[in-house]
C-alpha positions as a Markdown table, in Angstrom:
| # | Residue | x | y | z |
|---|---|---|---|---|
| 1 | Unk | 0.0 | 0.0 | 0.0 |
| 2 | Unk | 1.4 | 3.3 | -0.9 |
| 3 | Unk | 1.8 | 6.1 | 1.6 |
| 4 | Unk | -0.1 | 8.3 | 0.3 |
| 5 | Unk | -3.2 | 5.7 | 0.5 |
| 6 | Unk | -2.2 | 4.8 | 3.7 |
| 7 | Unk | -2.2 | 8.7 | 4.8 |
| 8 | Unk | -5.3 | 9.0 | 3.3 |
| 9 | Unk | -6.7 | 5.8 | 5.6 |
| 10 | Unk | -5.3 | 7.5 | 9.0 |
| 11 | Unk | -6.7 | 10.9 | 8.0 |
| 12 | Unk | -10.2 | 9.5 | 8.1 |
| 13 | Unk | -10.0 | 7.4 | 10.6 |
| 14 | Unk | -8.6 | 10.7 | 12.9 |
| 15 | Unk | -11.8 | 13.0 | 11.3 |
| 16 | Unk | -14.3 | 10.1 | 12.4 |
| 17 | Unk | -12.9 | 9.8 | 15.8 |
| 18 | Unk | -13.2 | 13.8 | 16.2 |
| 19 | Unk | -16.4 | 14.3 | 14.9 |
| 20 | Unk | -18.2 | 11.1 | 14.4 |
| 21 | Unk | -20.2 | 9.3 | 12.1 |
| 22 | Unk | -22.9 | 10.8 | 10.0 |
| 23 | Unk | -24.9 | 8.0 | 11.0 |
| 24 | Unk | -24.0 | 8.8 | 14.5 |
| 25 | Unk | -25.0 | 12.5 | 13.9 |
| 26 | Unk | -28.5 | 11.8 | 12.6 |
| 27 | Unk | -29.1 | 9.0 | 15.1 |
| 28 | Unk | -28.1 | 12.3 | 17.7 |
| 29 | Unk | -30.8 | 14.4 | 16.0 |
| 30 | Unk | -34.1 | 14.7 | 17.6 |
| 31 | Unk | -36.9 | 13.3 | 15.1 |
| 32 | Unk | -40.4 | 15.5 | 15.3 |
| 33 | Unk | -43.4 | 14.0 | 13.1 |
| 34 | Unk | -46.0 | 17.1 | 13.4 |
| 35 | Unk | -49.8 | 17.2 | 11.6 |
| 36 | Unk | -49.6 | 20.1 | 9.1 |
| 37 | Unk | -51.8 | 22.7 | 11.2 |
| 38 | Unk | -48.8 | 22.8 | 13.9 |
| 39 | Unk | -45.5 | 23.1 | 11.3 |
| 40 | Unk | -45.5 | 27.0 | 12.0 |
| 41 | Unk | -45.4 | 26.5 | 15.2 |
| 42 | Unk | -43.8 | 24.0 | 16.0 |
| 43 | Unk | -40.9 | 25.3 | 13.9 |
| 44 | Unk | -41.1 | 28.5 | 15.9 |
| 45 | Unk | -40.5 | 26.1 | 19.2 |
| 46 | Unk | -37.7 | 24.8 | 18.1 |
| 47 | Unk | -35.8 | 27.7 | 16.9 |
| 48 | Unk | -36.5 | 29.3 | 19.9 |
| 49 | Unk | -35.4 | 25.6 | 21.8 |
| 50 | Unk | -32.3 | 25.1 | 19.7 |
| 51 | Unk | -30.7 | 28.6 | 20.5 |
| 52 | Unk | -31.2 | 27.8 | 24.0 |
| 53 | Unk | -29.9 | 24.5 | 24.2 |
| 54 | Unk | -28.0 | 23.8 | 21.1 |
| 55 | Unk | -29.9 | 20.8 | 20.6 |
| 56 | Unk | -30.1 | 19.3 | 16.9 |
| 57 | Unk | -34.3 | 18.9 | 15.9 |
| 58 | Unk | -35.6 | 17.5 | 12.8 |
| 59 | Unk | -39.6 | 18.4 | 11.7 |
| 60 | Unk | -41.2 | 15.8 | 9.1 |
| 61 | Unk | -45.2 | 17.5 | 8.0 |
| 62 | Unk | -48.0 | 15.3 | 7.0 |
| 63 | Unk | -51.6 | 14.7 | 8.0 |
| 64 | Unk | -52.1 | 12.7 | 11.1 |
| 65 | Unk | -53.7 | 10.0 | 9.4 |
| 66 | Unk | -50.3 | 9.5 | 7.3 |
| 67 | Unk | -48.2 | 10.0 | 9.8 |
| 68 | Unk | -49.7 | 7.5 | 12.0 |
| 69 | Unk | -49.7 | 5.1 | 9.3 |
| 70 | Unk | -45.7 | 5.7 | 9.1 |
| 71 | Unk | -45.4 | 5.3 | 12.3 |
| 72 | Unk | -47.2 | 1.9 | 12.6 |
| 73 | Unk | -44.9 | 0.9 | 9.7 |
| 74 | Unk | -41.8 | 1.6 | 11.3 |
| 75 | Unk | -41.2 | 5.5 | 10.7 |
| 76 | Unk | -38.2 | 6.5 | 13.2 |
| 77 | Unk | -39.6 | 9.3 | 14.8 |
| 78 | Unk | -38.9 | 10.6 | 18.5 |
| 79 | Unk | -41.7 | 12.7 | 19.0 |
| 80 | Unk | -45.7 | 12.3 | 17.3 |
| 81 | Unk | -47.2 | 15.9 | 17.6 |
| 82 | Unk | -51.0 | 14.9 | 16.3 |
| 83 | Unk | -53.6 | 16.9 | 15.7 |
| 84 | Unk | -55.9 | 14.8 | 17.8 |
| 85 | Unk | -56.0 | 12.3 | 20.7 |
| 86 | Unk | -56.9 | 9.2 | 18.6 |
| 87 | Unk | -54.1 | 8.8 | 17.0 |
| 88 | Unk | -51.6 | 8.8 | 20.3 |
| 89 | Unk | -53.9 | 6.6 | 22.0 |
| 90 | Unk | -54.3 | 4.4 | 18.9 |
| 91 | Unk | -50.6 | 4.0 | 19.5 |
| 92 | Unk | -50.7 | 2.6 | 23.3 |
| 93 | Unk | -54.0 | 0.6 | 21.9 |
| 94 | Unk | -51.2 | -0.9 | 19.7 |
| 95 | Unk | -48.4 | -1.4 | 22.3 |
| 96 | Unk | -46.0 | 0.8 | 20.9 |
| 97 | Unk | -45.7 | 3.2 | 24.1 |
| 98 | Unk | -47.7 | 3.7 | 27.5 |
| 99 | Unk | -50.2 | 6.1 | 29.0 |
| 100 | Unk | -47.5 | 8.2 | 30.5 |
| 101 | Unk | -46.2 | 8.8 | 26.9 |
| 102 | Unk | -49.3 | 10.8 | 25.6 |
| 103 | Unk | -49.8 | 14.1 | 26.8 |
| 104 | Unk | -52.4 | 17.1 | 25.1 |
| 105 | Unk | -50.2 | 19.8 | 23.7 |
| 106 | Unk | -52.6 | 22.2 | 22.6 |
| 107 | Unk | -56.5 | 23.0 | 21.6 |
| 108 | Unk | -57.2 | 23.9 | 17.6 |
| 109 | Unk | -59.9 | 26.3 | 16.5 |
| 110 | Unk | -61.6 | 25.9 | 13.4 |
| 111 | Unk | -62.1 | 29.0 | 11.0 |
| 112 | Unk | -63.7 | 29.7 | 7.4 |
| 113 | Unk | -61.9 | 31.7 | 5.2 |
| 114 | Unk | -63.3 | 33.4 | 2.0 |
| 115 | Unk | -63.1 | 35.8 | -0.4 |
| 116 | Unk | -66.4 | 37.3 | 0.7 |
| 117 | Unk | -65.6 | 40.6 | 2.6 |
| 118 | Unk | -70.1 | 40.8 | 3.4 |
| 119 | Unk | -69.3 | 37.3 | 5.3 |
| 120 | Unk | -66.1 | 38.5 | 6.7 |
| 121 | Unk | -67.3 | 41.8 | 8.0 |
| 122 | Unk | -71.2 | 40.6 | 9.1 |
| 123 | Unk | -70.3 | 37.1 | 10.3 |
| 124 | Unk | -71.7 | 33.3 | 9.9 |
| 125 | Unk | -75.0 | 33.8 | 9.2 |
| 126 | Unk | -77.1 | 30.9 | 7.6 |
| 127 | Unk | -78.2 | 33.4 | 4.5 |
| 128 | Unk | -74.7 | 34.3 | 3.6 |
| 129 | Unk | -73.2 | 30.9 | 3.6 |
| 130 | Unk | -75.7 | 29.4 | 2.0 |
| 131 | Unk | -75.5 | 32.4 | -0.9 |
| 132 | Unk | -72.2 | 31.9 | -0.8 |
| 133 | Unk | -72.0 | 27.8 | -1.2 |
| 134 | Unk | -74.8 | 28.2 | -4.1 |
| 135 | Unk | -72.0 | 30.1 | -6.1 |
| 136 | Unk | -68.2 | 28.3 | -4.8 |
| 137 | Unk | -67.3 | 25.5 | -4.1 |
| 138 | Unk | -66.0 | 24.7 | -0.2 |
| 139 | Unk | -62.8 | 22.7 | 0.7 |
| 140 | Unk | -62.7 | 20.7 | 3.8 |
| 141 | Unk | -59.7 | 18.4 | 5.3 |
| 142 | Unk | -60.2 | 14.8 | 4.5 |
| 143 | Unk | -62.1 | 13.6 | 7.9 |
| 144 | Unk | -60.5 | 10.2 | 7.6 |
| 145 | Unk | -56.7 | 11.1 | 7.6 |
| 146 | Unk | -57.5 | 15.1 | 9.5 |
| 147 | Unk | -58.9 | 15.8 | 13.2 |
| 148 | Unk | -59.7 | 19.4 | 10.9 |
| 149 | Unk | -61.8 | 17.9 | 8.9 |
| 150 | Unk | -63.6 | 15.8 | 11.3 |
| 151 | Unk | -64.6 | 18.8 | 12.6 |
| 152 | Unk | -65.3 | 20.8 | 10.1 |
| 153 | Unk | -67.9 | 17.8 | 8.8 |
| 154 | Unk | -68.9 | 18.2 | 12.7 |
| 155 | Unk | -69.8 | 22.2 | 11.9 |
| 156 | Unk | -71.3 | 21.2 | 8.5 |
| 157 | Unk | -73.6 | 18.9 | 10.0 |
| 158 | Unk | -74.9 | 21.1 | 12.5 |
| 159 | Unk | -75.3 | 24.1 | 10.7 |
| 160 | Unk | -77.8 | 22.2 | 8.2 |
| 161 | Unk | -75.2 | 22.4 | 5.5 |
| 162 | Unk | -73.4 | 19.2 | 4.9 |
| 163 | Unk | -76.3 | 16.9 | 3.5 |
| 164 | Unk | -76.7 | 19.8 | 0.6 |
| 165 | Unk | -73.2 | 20.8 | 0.1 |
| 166 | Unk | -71.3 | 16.9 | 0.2 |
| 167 | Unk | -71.5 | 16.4 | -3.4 |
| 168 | Unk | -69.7 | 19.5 | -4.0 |
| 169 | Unk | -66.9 | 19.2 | -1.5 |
| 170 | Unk | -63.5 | 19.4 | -1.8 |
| 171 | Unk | -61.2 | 17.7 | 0.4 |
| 172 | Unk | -58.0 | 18.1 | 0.8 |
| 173 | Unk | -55.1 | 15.3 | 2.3 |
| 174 | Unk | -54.5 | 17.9 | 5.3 |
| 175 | Unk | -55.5 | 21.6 | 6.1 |
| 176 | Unk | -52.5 | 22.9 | 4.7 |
| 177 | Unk | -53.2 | 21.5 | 1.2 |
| 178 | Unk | -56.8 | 22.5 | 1.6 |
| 179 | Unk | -55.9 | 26.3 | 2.7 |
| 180 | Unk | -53.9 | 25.5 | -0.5 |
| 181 | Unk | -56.8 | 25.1 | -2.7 |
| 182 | Unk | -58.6 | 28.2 | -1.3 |
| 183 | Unk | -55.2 | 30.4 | -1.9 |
| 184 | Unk | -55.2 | 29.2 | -5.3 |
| 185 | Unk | -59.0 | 30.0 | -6.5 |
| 186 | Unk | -59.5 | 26.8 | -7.0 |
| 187 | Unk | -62.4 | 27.0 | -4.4 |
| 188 | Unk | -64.4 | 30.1 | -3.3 |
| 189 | Unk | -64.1 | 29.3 | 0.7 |
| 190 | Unk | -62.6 | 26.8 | 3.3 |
| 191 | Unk | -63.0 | 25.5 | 6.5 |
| 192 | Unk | -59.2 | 25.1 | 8.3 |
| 193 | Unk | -57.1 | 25.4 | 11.5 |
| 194 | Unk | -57.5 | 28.9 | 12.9 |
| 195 | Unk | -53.8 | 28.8 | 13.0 |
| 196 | Unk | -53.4 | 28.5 | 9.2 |
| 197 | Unk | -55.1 | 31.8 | 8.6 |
| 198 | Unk | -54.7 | 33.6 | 11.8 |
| 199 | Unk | -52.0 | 36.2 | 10.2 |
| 200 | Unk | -52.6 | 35.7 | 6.6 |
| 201 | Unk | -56.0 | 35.8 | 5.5 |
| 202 | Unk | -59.1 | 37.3 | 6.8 |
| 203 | Unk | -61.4 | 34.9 | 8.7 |
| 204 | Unk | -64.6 | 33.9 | 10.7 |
| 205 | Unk | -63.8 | 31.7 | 14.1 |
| 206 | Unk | -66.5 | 28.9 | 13.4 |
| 207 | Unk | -68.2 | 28.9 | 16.7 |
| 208 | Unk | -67.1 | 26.8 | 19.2 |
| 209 | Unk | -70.6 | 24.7 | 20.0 |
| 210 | Unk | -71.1 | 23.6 | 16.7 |
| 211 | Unk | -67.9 | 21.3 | 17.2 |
| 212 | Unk | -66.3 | 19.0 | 19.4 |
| 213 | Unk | -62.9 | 20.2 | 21.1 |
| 214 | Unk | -59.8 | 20.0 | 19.1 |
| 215 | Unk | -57.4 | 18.5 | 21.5 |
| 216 | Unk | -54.2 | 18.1 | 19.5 |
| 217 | Unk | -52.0 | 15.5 | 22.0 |
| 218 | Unk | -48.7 | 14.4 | 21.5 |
| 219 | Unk | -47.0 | 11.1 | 21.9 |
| 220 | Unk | -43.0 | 10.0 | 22.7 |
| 221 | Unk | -41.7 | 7.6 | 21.0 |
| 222 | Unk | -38.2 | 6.8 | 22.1 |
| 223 | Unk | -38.0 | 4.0 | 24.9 |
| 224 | Unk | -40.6 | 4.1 | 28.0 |
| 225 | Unk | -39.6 | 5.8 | 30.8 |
| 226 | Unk | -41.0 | 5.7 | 34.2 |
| 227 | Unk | -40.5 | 9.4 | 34.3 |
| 228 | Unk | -43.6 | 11.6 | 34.2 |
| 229 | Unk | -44.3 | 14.6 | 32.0 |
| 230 | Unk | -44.0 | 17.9 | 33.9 |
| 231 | Unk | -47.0 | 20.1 | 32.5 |
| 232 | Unk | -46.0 | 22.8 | 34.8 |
| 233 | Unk | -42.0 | 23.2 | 34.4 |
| 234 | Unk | -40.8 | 26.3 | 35.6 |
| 235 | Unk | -38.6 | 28.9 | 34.1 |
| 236 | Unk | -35.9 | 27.9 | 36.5 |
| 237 | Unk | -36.2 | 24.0 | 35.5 |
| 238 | Unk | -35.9 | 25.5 | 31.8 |
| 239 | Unk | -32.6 | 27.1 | 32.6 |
| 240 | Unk | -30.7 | 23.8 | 33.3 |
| 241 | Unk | -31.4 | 23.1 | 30.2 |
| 242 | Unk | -30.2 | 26.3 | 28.8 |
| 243 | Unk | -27.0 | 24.2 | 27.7 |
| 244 | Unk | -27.2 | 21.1 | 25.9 |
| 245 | Unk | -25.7 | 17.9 | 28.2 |
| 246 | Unk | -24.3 | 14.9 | 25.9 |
| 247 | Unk | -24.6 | 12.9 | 28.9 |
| 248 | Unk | -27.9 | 12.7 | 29.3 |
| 249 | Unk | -30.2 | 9.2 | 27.2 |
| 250 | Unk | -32.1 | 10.0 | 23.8 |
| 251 | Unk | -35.5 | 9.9 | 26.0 |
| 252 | Unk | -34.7 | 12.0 | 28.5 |
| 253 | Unk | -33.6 | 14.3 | 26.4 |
| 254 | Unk | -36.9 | 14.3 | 24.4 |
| 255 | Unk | -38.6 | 14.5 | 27.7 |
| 256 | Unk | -36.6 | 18.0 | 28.0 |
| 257 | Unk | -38.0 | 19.4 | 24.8 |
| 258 | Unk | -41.8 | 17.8 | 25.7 |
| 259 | Unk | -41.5 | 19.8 | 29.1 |
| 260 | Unk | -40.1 | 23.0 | 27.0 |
| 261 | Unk | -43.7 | 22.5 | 24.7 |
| 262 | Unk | -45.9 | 22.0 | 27.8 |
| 263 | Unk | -44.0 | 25.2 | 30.0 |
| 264 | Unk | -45.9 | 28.1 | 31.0 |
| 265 | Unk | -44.4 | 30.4 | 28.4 |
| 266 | Unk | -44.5 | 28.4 | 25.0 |
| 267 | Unk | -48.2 | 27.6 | 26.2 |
| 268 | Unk | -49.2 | 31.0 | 26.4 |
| 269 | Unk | -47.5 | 31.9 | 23.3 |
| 270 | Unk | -50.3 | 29.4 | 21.4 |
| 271 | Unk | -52.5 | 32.2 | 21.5 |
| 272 | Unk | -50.8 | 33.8 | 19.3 |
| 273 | Unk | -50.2 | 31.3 | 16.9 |
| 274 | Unk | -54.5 | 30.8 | 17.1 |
| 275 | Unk | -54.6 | 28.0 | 19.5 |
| 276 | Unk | -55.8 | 27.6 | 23.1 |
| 277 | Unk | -53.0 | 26.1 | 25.6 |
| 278 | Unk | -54.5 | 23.0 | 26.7 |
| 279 | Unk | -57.0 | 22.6 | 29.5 |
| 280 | Unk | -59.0 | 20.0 | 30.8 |
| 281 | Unk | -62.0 | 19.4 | 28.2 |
| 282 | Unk | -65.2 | 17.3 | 28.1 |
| 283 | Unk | -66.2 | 15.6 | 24.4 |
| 284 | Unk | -62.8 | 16.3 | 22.9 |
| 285 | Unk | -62.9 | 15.0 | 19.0 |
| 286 | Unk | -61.3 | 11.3 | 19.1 |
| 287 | Unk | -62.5 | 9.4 | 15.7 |
């Protein structure tokens, strides 16, 4: 072997023993699988989590359904942000995790957006939907893969409007491909996550009793751990983990980043992004 090949050889075996694998460096990063309605969020979250801690976070966005589905199949993820509580508990239902492993992270709110300033400015009101519907078309979620469009078929059936207006519907795979097909005329209105169109697009809040709560819960992945979730970590707990340890396990440093999510201050910060932080609810949407 010549030198320079054997040069070569030590050089890389010198890099991998300074820095590591790439394998090794994935297998480090922190795997998020999040329903489309909480990737702006979410993303936000981490930013803000990373800068603090210097901890690596990945974000893979689908619709519950599908992500569920690549989950049961063997999808490596560390962390299932859903936007129900089906889907979580489907999961311990299945043996994959436990109880202590599902947690709500936050409560959705359902809105209808259109390019109707009479609706925006005057409201719901069963004349100016119904005018509205006779001359566009409406885009829902897909209630069988997206916890939106469960309850947007929830509002639709309520109102008096879904019998009339199923034909016509529109669904979309997830509320951010259906807030697609409203942004892109391809239908005159749309019923999505508050969240969606909170800062982009002017909106009417669907009223709350004409759908069940949207209780968006979150499940951990990585290996059990007796440890239970803090729902009311402190800004002084927070601070130890200002710093990111390499000592600490995979899980319980996924438990960090679930108690930064659930903490006083990223909870109250959901209003902004149009959510409620989570509280105890009766009837909450779950299939």
């Amino acid at each position: 072997m010549s030198k320079i090949k054997m040069s070569l050889r030590l050089l890389s075996a010198v890099l991998f023993l300074l820095i590591g694998s790439p394998y090794a460096w994935a297998e480090d990063t922190i795997r998020l699988a999040v329903a489309a309605n909480f990737a702006a969020p979410l993303k936000n979250i981490v930013d803000e989590y990373s800068h603090q801690t210097g901890e690596k976070l990945s974000i893979t966005i689908s619709s519950s359904g599908t992500l569920y589905a690549q989950i049961i199949h063997g999808a490596n993820f560390d962390v299932f942000f859903s936007a129900d509580t089906q889907r979580p508990r489907a999961l311990i239902d299945a043996g994959r995790i436990s109880e202590s492993d599902v947690v709500p992270y936050a409560q959705g709110r359902l809105a209808f957006v259109t390019h109707d300033h009479a609706i925006i400015e005057n409201g719901l009101t069963d004349e100016n939907v119904n005018t509205l519907l006779e001359q566009h078309r409406l885009a829902i979620a897909n209630p069988k893969l997206a916890p939106y469009g469960v309850a947007a078929q929830q509002a639709l059936v309520n109102l008096g409007l879904w019998d009339d207006i199923k034909p016509s519907l529109v669904m979309g795979k997830n509320v951010q491909q259906t807030y697609q097909f409203f942004t892109t005329k391809n239908v005159g209105a749309a019923l999505v996550a508050y969240s969606l169109v909170k800062n982009s697009a002017p909106s009417v809040l669907v009223p709350d009793n004409v759908y069940s709560p949207i209780v968006q819960s979150l499940a951990i992945l990585t290996p059990h751990s007796q440890e239970k979730l803090d729902t009311h970590t402190t800004q002084e707990k927070l601070d130890t983990h200002t710093k990111l340890d390499t000592h600490r396990s995979k899980h319980e440093r996924v438990k960090a980043f679930v108690d930064y999510v659930l903490s006083v201050g990223v909870q109250d910060k959901l209003v902004e992004f149009g959510y409620k932080p989570v509280l105890p609810v009766q009837g909450a949407i779950s299939e």
